[in-house]
KOLGU-4560 file (N, C-alpha, C; in nm, 3 decimals, padded with zeros to 5 digits):
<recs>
<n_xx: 12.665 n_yy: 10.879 n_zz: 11.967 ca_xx: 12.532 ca_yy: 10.820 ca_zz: 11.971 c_xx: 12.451 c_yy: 10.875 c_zz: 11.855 mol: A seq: 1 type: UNK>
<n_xx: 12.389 n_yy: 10.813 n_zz: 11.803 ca_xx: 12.316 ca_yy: 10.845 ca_zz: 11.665 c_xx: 12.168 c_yy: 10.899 c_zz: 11.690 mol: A seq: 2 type: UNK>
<n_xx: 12.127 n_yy: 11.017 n_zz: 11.652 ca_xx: 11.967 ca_yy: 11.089 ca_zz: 11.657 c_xx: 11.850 c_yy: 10.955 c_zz: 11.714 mol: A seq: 3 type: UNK>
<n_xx: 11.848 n_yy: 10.894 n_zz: 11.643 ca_xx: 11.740 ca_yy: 10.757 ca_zz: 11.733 c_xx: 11.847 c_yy: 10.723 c_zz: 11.884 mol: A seq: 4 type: UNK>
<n_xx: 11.915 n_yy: 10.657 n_zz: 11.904 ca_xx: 11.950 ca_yy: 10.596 ca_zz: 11.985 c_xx: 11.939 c_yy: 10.717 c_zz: 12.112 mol: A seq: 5 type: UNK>
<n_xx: 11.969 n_yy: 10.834 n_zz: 12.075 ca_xx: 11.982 ca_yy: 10.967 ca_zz: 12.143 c_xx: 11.833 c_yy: 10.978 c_zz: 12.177 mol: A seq: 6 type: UNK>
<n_xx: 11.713 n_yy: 11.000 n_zz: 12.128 ca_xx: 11.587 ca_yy: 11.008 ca_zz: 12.098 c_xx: 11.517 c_yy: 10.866 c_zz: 12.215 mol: A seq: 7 type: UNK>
<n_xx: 11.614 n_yy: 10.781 n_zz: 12.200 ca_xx: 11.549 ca_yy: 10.671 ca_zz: 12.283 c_xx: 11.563 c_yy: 10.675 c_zz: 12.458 mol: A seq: 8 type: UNK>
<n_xx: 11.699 n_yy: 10.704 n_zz: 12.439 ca_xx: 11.739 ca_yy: 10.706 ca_zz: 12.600 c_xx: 11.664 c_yy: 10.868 c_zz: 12.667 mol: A seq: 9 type: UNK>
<n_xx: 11.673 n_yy: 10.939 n_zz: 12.573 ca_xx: 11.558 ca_yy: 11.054 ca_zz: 12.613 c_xx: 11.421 c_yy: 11.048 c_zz: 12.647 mol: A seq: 10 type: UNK>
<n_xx: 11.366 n_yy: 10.954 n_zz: 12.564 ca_xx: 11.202 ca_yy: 10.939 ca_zz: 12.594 c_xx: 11.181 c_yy: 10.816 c_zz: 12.663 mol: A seq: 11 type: UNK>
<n_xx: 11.252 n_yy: 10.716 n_zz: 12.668 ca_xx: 11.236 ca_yy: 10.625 ca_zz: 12.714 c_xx: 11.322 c_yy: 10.599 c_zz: 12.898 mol: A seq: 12 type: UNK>
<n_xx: 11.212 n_yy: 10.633 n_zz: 13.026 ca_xx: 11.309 ca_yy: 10.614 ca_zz: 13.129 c_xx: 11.385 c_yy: 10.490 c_zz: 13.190 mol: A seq: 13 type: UNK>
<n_xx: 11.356 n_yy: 10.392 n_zz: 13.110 ca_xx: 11.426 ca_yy: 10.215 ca_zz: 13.143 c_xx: 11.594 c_yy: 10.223 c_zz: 13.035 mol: A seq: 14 type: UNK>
<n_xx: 11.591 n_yy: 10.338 n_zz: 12.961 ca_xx: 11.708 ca_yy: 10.352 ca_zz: 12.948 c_xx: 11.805 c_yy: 10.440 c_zz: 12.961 mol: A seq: 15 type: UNK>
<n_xx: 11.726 n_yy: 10.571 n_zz: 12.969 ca_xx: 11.778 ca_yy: 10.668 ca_zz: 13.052 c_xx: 11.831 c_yy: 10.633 c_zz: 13.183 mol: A seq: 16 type: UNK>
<n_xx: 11.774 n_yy: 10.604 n_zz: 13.264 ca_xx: 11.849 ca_yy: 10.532 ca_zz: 13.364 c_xx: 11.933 c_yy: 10.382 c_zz: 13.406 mol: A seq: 17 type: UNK>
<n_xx: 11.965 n_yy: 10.347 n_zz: 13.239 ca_xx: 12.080 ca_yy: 10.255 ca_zz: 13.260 c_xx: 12.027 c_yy: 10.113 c_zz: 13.278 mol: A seq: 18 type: UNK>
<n_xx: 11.904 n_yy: 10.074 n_zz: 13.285 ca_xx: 11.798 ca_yy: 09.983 ca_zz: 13.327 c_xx: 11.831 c_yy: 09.871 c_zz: 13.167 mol: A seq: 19 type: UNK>
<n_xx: 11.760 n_yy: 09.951 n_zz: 13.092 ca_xx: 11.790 ca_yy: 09.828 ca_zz: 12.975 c_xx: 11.921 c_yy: 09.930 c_zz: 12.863 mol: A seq: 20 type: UNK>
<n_xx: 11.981 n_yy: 09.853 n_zz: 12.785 ca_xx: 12.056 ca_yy: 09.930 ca_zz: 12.668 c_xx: 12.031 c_yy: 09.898 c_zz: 12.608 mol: A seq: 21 type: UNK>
<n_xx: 12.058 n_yy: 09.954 n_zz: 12.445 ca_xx: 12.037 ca_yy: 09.994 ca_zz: 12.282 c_xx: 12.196 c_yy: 09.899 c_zz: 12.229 mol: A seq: 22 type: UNK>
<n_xx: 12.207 n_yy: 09.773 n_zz: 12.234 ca_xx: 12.331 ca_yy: 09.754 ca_zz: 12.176 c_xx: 12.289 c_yy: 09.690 c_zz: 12.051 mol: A seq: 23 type: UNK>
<n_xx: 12.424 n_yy: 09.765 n_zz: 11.940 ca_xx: 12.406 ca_yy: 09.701 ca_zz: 11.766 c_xx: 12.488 c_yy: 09.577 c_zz: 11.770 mol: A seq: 24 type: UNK>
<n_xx: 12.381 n_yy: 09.472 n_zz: 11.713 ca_xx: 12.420 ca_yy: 09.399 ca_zz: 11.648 c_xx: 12.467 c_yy: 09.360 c_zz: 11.563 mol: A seq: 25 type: UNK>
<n_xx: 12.567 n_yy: 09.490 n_zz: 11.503 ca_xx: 12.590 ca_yy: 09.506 ca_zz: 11.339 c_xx: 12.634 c_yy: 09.377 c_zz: 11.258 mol: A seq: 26 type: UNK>
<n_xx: 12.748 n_yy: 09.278 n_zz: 11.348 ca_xx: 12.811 ca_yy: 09.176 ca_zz: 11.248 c_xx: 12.684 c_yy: 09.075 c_zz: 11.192 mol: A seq: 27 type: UNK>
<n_xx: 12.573 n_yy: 09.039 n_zz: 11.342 ca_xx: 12.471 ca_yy: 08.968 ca_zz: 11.302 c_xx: 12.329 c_yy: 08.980 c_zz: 11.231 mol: A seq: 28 type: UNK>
<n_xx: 12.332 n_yy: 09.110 n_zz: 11.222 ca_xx: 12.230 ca_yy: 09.235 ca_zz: 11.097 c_xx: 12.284 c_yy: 09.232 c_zz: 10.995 mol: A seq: 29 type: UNK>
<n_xx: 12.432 n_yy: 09.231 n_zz: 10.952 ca_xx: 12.461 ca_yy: 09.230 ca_zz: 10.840 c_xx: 12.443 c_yy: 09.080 c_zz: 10.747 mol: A seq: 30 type: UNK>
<n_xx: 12.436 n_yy: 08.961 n_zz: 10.823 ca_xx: 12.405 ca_yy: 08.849 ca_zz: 10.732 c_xx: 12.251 c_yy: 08.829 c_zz: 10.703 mol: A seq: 31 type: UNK>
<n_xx: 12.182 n_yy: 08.922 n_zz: 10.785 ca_xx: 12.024 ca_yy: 08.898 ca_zz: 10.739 c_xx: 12.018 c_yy: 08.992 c_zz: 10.655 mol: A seq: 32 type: UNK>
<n_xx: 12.078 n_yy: 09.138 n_zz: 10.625 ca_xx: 12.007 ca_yy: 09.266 ca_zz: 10.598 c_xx: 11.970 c_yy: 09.210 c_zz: 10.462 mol: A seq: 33 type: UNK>
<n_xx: 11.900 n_yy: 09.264 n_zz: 10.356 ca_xx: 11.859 ca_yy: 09.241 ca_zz: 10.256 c_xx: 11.868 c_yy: 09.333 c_zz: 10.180 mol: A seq: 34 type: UNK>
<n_xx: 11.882 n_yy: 09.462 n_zz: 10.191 ca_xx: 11.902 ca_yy: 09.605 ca_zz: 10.176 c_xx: 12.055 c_yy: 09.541 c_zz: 10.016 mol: A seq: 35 type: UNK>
<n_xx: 11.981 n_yy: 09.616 n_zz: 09.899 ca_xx: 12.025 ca_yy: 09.580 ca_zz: 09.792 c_xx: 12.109 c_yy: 09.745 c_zz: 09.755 mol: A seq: 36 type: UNK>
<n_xx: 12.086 n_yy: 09.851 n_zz: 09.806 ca_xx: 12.164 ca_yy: 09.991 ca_zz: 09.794 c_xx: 12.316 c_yy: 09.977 c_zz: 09.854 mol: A seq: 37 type: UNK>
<n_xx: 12.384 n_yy: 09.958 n_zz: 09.765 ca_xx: 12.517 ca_yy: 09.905 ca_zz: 09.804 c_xx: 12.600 c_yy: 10.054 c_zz: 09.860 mol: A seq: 38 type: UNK>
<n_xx: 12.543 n_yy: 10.188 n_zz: 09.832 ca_xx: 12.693 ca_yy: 10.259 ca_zz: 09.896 c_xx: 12.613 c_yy: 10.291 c_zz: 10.055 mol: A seq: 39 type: UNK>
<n_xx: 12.493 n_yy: 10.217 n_zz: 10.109 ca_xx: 12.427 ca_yy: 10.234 ca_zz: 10.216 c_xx: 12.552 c_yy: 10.254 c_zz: 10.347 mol: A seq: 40 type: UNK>
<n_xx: 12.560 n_yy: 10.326 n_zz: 10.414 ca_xx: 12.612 ca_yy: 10.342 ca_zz: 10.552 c_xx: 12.572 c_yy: 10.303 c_zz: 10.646 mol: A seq: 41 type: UNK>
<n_xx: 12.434 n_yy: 10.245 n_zz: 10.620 ca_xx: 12.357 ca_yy: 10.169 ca_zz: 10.764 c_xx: 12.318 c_yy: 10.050 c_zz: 10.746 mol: A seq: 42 type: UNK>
<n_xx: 12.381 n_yy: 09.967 n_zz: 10.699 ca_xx: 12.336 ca_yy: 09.848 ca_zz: 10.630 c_xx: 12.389 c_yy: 09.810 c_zz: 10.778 mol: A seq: 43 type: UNK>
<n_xx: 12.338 n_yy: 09.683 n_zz: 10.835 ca_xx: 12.365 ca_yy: 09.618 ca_zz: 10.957 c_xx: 12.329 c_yy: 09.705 c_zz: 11.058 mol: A seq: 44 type: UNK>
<n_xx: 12.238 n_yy: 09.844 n_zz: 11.027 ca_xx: 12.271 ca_yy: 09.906 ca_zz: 11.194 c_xx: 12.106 c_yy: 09.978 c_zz: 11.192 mol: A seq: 45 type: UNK>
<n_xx: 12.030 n_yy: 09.878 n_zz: 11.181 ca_xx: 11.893 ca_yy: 09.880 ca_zz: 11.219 c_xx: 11.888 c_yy: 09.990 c_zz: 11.229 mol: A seq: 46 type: UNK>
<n_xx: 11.841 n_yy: 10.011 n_zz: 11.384 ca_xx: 11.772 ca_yy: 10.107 ca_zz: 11.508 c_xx: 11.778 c_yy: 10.270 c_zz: 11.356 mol: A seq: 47 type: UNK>
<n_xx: 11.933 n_yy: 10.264 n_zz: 11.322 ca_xx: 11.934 ca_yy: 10.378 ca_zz: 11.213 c_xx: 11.870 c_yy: 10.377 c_zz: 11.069 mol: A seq: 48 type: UNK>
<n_xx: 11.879 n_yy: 10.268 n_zz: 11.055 ca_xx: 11.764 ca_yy: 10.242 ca_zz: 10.936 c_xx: 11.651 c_yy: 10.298 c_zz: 10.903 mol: A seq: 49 type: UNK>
<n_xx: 11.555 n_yy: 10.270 n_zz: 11.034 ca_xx: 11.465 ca_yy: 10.249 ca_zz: 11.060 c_xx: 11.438 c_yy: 10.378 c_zz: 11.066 mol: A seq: 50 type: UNK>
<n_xx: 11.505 n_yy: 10.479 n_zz: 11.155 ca_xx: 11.492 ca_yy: 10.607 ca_zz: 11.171 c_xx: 11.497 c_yy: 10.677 c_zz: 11.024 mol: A seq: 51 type: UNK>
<n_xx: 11.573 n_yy: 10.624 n_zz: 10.914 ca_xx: 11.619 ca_yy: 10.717 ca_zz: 10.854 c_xx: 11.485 c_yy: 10.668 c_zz: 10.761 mol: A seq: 52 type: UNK>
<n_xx: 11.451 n_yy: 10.576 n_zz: 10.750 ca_xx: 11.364 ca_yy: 10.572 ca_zz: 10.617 c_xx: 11.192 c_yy: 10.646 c_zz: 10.682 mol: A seq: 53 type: UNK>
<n_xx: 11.157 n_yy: 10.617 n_zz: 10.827 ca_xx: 11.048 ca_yy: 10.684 ca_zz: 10.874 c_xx: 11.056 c_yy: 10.861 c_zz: 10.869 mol: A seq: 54 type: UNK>
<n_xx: 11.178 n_yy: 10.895 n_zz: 10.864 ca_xx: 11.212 ca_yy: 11.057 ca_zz: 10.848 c_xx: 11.113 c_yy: 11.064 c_zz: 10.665 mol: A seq: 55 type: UNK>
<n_xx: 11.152 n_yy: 10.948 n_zz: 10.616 ca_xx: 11.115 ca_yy: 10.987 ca_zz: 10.464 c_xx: 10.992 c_yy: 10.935 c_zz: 10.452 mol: A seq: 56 type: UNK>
<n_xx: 10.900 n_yy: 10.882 n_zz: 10.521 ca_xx: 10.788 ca_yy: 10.851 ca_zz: 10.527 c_xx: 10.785 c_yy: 10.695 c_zz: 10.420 mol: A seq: 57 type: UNK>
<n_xx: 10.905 n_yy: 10.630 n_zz: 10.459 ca_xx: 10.899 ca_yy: 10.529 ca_zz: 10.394 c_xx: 10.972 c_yy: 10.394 c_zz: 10.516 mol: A seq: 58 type: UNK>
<n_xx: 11.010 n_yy: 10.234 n_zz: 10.458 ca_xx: 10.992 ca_yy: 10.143 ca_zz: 10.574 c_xx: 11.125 c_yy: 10.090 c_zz: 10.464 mol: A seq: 59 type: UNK>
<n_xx: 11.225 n_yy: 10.043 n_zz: 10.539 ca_xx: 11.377 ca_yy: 09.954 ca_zz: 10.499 c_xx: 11.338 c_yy: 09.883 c_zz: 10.415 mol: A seq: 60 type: UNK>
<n_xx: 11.401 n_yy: 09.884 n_zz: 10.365 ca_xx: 11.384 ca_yy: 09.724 ca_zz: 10.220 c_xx: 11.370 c_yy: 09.646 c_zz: 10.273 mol: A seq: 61 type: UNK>
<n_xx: 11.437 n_yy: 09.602 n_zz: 10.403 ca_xx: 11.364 ca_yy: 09.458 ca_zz: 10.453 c_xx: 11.256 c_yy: 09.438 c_zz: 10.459 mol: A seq: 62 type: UNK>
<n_xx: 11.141 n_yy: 09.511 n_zz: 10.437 ca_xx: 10.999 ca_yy: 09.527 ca_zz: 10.491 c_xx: 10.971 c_yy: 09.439 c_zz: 10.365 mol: A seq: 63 type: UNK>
<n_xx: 11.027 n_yy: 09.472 n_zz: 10.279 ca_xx: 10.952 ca_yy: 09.400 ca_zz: 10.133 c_xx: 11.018 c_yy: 09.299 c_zz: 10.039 mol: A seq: 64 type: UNK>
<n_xx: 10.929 n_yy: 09.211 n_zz: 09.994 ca_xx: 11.011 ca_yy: 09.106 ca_zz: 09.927 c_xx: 11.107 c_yy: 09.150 c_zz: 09.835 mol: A seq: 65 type: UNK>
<n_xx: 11.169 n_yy: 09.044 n_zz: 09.802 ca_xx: 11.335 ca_yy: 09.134 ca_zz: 09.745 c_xx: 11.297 c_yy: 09.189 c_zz: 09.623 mol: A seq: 66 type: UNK>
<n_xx: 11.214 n_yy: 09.081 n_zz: 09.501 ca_xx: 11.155 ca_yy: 09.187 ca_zz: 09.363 c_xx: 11.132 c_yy: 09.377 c_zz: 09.412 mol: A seq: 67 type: UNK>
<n_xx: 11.056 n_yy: 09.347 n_zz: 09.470 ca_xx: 11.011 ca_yy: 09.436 ca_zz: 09.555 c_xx: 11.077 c_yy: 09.540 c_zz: 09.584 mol: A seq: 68 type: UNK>
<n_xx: 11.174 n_yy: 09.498 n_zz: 09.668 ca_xx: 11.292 ca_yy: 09.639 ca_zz: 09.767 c_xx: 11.378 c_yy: 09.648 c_zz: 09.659 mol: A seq: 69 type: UNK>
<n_xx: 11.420 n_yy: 09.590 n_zz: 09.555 ca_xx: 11.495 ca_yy: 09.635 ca_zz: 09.424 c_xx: 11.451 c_yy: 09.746 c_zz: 09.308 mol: A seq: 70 type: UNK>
<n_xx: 11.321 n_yy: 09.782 n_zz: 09.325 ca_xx: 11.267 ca_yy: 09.861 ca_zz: 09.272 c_xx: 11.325 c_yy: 10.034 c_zz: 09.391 mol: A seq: 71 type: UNK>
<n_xx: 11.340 n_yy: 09.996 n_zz: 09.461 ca_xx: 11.420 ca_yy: 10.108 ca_zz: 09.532 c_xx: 11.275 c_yy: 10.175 c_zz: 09.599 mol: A seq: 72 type: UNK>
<n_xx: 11.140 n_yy: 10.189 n_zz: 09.580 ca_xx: 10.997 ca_yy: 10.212 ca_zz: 09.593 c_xx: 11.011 c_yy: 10.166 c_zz: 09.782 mol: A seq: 73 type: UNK>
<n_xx: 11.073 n_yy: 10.243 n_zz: 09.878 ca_xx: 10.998 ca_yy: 10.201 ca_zz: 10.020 c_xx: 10.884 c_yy: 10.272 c_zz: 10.068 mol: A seq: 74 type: UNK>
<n_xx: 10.814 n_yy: 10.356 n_zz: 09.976 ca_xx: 10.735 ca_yy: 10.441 ca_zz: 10.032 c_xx: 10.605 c_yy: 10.340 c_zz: 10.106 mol: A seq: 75 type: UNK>
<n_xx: 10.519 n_yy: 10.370 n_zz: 10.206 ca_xx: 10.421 ca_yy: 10.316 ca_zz: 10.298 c_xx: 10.300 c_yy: 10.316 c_zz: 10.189 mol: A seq: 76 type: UNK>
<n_xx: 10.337 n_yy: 10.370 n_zz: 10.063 ca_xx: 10.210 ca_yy: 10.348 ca_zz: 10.028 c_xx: 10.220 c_yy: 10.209 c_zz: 09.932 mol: A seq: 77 type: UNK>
<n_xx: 10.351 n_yy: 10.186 n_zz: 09.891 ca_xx: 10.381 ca_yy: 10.084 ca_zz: 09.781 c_xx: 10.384 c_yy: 09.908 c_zz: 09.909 mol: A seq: 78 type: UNK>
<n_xx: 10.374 n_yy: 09.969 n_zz: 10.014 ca_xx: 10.374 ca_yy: 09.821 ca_zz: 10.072 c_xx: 10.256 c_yy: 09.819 c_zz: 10.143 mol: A seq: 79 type: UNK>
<n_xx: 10.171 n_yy: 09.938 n_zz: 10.127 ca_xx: 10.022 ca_yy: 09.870 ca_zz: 10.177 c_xx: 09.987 c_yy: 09.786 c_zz: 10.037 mol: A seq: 80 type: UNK>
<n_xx: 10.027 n_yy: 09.875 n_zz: 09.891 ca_xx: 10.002 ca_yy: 09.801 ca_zz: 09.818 c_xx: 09.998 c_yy: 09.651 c_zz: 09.789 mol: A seq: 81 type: UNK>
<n_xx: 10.166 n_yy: 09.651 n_zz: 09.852 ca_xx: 10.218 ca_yy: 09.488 ca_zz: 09.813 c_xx: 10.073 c_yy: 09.386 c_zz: 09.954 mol: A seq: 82 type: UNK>
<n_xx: 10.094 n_yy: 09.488 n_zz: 10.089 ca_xx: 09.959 ca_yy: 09.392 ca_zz: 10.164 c_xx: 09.858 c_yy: 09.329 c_zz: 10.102 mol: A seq: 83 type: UNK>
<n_xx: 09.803 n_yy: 09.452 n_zz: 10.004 ca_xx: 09.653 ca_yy: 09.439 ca_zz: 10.009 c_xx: 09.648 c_yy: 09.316 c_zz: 09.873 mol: A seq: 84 type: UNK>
<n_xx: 09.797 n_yy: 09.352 n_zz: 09.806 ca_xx: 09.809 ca_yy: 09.215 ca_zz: 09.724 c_xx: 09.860 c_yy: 09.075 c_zz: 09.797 mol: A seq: 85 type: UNK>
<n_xx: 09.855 n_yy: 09.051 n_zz: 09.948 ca_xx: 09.875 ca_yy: 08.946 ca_zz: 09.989 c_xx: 10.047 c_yy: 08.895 c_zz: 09.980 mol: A seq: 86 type: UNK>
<n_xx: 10.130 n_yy: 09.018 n_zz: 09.906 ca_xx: 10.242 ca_yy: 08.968 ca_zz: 09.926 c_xx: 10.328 c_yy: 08.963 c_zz: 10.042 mol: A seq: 87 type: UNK>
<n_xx: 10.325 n_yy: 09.024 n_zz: 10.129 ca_xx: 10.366 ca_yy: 09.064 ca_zz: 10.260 c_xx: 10.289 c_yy: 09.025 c_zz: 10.382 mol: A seq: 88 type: UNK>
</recs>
């Protein structure tokens, strides 16, 4: 089980007790992902994504248009930017 998914069923009691589950969608994440970092290990597997780029105080390339997430730039401050420019 991976640090988020572990983190979830811990804080959360609808899954701690078996009520709802955390299942990856990896085959059907992988035809949307957009994520242009090709030796990525989490490409298709969200929930870890997500964790790993908020550890860095930054948001997945999906968050931002593709010009955009190719610049490799996910930091929270470069996509309030892209907001406040109406691109997002």
């Amino acid at each position: 089980m991976t640090p988020f998914r572990s983190s979830l069923v811990t804080h959360c009691p609808l899954l701690s007790e078996g009520i709802f589950t955390v299942d990856c969608k990896k085959e059907k994440n992988l035809d949307i992902c957009g994520c242009t970092y090709e030796p990525c290990a989490r490409k298709g597997i969200c929930c870890d994504c997500v964790f790993h780029h908020l550890q860095k105080r930054q948001l997945p390339g999906c968050f931002f248009p593709k010009d955009a997430e190719k610049t490799y730039d996910r930091s929270f401050e470069h996509f309030a930017d892209l907001v406040g420019k109406k691109r997002v």
